[in-house]
Structure formats: C-alpha cells, structure tokens
DSSP file (Angstrom, degrees, kcal/mol; ACC not computed):
  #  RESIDUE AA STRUCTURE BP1 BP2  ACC     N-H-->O    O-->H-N    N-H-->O    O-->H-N    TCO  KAPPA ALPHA  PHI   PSI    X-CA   Y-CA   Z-CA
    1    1 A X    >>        0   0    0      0, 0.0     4,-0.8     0, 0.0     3,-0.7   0.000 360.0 360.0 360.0 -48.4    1.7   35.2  -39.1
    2    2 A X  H >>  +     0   0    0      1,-0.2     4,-3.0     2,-0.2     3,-2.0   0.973 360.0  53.8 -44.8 -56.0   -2.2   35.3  -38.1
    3    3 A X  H 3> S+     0   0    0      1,-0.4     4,-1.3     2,-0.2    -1,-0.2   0.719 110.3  41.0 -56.5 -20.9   -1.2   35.6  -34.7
    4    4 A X  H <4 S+     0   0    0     -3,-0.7    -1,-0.4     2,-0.2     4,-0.3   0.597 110.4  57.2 -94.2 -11.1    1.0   38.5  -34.9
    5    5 A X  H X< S+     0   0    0     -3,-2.0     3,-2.3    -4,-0.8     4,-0.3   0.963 111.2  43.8 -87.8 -67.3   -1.3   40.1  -37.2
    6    6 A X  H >X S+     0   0    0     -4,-3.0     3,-4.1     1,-0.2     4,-2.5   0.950 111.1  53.2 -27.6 -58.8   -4.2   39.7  -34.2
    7    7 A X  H 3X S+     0   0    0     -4,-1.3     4,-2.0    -5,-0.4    -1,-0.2   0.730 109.6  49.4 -76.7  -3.2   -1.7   40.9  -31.3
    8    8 A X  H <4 S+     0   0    0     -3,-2.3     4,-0.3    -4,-0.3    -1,-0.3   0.399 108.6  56.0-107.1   8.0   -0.9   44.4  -33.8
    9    9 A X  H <> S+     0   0    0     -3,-4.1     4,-2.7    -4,-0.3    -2,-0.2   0.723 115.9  41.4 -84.1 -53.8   -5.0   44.8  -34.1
   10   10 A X  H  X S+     0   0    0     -4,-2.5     4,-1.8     3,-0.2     5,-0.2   0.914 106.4  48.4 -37.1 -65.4   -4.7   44.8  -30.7
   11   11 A X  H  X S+     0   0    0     -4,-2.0     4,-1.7     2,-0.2    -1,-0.2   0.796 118.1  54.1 -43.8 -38.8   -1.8   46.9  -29.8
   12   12 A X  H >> S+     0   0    0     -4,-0.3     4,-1.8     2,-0.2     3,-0.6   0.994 105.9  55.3 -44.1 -87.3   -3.9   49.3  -32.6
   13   13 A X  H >X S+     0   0    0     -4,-2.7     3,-0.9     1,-0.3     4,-0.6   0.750 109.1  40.9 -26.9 -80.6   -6.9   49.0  -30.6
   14   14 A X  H 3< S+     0   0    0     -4,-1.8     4,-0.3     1,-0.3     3,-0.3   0.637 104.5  63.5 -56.3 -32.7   -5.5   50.1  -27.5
   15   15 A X  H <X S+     0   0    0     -4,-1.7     4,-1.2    -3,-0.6    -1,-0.3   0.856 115.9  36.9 -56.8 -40.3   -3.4   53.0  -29.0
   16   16 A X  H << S+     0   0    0     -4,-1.8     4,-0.3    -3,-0.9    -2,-0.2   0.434 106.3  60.9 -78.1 -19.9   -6.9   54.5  -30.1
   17   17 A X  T  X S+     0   0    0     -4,-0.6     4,-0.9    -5,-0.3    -1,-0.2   0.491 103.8  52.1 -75.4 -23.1   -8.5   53.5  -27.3
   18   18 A X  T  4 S+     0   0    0     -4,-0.3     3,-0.3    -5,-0.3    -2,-0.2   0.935 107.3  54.6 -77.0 -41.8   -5.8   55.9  -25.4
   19   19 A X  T  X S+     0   0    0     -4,-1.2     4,-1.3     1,-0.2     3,-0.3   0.618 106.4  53.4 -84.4 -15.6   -6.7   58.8  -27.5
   20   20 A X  T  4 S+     0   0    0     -4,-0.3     4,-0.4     2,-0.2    -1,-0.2   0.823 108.6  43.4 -43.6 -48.1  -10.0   58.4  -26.8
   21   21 A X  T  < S+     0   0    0     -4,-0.9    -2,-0.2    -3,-0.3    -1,-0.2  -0.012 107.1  61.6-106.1  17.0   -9.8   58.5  -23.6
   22   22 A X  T >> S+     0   0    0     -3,-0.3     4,-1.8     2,-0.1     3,-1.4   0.775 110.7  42.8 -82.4 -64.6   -7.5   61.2  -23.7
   23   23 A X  H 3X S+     0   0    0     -4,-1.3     4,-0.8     1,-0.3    -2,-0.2   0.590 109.8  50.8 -53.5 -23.6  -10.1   63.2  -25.3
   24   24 A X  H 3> S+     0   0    0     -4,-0.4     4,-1.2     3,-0.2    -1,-0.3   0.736 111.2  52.7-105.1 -40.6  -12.8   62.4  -23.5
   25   25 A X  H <> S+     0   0    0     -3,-1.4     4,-0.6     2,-0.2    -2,-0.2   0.643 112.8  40.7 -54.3 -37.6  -10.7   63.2  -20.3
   26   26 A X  H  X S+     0   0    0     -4,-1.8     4,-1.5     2,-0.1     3,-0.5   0.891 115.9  53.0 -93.1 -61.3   -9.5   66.7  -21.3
   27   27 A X  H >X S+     0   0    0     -4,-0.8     3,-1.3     2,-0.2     4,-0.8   0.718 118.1  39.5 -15.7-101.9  -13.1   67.3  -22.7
   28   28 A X  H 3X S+     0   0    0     -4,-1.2     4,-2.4     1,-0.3     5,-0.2   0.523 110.7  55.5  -3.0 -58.3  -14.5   66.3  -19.3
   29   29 A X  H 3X S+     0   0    0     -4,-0.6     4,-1.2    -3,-0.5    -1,-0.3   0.883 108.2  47.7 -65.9 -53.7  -12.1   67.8  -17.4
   30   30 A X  H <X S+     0   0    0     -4,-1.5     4,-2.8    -3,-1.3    -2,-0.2   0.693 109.9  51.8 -11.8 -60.1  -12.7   71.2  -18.8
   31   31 A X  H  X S+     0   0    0     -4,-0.8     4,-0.6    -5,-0.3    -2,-0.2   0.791 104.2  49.7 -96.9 -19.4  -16.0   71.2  -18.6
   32   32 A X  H  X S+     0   0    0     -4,-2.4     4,-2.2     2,-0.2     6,-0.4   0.696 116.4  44.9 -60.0 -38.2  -16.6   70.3  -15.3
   33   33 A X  H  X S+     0   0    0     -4,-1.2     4,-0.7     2,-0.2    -2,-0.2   0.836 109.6  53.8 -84.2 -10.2  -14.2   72.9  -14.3
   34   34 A X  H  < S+     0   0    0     -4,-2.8    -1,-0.2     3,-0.1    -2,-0.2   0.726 118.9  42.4 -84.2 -49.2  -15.9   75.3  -16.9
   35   35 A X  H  < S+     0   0    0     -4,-0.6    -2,-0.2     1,-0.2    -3,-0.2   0.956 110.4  49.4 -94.2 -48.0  -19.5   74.2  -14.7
   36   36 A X  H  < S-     0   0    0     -4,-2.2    -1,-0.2     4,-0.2    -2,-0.1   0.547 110.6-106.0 -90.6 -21.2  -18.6   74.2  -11.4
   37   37 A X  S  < S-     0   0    0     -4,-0.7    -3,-0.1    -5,-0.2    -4,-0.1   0.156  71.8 -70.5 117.1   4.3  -16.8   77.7  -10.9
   38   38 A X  S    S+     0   0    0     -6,-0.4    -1,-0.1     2,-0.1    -5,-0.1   0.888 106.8 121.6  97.2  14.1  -13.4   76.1  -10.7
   39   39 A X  S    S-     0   0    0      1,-0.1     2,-0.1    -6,-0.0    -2,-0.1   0.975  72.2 -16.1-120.4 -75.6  -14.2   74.7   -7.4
   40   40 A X        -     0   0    0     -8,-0.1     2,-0.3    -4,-0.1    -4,-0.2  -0.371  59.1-117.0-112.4-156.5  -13.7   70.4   -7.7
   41   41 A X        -     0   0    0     -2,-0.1     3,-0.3    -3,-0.1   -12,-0.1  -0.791  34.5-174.8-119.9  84.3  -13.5   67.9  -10.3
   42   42 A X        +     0   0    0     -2,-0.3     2,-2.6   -14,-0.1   -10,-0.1   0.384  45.1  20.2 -42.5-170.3  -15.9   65.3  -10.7
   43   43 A X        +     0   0    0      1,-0.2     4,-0.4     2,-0.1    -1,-0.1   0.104  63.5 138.6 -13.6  40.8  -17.0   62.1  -12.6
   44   44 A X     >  +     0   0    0     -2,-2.6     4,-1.5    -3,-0.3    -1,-0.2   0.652  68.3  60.6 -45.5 -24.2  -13.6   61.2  -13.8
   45   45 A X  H  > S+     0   0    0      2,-0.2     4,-2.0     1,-0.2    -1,-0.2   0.787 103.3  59.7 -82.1 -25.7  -14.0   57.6  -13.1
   46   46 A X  H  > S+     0   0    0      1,-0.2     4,-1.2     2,-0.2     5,-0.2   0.922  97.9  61.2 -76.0 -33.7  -17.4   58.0  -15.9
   47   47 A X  H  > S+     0   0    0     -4,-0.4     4,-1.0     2,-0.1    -1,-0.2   0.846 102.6  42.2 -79.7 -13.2  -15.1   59.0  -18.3
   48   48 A X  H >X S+     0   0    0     -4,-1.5     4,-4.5     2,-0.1     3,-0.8   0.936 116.7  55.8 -73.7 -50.3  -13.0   55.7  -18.3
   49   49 A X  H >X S+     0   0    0     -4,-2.0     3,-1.8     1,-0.3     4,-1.1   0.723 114.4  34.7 -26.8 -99.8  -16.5   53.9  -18.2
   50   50 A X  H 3X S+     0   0    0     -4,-1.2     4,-1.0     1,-0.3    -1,-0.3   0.540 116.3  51.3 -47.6 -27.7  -17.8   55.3  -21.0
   51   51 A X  H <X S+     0   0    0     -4,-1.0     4,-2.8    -3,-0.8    -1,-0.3   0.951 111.8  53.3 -65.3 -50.3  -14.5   55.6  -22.9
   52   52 A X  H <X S+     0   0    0     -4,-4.5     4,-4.1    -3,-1.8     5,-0.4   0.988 111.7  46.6 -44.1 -61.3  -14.1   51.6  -22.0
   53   53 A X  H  X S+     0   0    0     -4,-1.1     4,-2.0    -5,-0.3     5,-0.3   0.878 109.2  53.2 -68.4 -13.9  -17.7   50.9  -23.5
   54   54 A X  H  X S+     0   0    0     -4,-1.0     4,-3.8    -5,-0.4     5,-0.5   0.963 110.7  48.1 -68.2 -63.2  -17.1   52.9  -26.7
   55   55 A X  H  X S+     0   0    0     -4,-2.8     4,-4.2     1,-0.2    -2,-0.2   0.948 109.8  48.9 -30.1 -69.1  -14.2   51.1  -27.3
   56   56 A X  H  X S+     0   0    0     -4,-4.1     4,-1.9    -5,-0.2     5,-0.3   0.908 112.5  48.5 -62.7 -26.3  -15.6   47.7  -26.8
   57   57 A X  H  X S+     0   0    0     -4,-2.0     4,-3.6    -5,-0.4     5,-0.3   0.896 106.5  57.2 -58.0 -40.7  -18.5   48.4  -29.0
   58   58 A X  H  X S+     0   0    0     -4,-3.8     4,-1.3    -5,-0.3    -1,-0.2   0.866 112.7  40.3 -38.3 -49.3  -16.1   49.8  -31.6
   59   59 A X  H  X S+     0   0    0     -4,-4.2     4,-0.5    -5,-0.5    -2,-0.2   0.795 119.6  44.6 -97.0 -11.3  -14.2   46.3  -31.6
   60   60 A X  H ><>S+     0   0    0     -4,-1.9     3,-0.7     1,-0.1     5,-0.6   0.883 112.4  56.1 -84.9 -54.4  -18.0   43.8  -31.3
   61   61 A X  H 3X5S+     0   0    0     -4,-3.6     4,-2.2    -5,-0.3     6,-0.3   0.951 108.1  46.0 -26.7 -43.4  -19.5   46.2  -34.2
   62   62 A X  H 3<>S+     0   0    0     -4,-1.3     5,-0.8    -5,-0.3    -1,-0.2   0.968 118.2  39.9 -76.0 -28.0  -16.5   45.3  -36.5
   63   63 A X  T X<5S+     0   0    0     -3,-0.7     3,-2.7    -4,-0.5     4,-0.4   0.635 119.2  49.6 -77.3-117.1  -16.7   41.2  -35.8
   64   64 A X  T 345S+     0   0    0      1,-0.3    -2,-0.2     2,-0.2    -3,-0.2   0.495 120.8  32.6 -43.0 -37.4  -20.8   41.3  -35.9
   65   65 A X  T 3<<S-     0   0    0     -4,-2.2    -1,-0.3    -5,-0.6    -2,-0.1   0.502 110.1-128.1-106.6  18.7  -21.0   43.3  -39.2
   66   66 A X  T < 5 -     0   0    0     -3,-2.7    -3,-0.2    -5,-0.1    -2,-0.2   0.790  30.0-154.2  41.5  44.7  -17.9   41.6  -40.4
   67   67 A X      < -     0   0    0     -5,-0.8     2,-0.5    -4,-0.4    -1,-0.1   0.168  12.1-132.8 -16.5 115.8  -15.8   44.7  -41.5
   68   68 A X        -     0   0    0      1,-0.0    -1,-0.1     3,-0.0     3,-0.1  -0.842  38.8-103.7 -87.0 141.6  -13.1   44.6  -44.1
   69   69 A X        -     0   0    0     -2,-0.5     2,-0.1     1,-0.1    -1,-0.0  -0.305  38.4-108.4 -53.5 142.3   -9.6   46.5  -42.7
   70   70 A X        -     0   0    0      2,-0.1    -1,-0.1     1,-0.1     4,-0.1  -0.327   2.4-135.2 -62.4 143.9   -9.0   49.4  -43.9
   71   71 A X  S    S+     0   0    0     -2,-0.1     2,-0.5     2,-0.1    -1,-0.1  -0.161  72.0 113.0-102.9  17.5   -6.5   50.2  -46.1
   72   72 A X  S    S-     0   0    0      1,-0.1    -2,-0.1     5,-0.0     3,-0.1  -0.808  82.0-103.1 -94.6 134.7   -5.5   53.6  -43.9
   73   73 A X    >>  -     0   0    0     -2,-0.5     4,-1.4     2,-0.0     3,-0.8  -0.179  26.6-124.6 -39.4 133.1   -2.3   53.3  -42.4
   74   74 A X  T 34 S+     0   0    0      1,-0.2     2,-3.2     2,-0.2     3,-0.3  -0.058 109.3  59.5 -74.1-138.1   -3.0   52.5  -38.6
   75   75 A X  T 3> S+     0   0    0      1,-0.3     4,-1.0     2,-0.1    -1,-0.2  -0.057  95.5  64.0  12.9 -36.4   -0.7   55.9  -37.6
   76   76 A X  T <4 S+     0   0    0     -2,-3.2     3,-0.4    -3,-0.8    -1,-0.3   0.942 108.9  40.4 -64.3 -32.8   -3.2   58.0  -39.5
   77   77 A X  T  X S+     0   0    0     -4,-1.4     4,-1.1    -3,-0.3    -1,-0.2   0.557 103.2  60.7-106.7   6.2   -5.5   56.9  -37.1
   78   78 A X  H  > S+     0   0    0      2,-0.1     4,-0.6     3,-0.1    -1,-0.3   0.274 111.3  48.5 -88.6  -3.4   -3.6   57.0  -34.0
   79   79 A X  H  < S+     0   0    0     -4,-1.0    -2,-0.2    -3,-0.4    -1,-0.1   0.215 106.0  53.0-121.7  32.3   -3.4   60.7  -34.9
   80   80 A X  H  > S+     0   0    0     -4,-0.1     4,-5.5     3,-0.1    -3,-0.1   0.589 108.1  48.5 -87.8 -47.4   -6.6   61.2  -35.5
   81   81 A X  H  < S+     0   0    0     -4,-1.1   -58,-0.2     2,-0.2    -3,-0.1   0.963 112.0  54.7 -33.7 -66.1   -7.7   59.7  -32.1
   82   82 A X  T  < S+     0   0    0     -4,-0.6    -1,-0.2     1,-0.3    -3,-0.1   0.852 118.5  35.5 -24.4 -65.9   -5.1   62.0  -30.8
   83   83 A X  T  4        0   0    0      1,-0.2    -1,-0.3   -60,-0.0    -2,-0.2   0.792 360.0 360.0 -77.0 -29.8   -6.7   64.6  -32.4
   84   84 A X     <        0   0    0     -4,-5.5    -1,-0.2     0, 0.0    -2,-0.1   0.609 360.0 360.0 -57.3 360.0  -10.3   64.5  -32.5
C-alpha cells in the first residue's frame, strides 16, 4: 500500500513537473523569439535545467520541512501546472 502510494507521488511529481516545463518552454520560447527579431532560438537546454532544479527543490523542500499532503485533488494541480 505504502509503496503504491510513493510510486503515485511520483507519477504526480512528474505530471507537474511536465507542466512546468511546458510553461517555462513556451514562456522561453516566446520571448526569445519576442528578443531577437524572430531570427534563432536560444537557451532551450536552460530551460530544462532550470525547470529540473525547480522541481527537485520542490520535492527536498517538502521532505526537509516535513509537509503534510494536501487534501487537493492531485488533477487540480495537474491543471494548474498546465495552466500557470
């Protein structure tokens, strides 16, 4: 039971982690093409970085300050990721 309970904080974790890095990719993407004149694309590979370390900070913060779960449906917050 634990164990399936872990591997769907995962699966959670990564769904949010996607819409993160969705956002952070169309943001990015945008705004480079918004600064440059339309001409390349840059420092896509900074937005996975930076998406990756948000993420992991997200998941040590909640272990180091011992976090209680949330009582939100995890889908509300895979379409909030989505959205933000």
């Amino acid at each position: 039971q634990q164990q399936q309970h872990n591997h769907q904080e995962l699966i959670w974790l990564f769904i949010c982690f996607l819409g993160i890095m969705a956002s952070f990719v169309c943001y990015g993407l945008l705004l480079e093409f918004a600064t440059s004149g339309g001409r390349t694309l840059h420092e896509l590979s900074f937005l996975f970085v930076t998406s990756g370390l948000y993420t992991l900070t997200a998941a040590a913060g909640r272990y180091v300050r011992d976090e209680t779960p949330t009582t939100i449906p995890p889908a509300r917050f895979a379409v909030l990721g989505l959205t933000s």
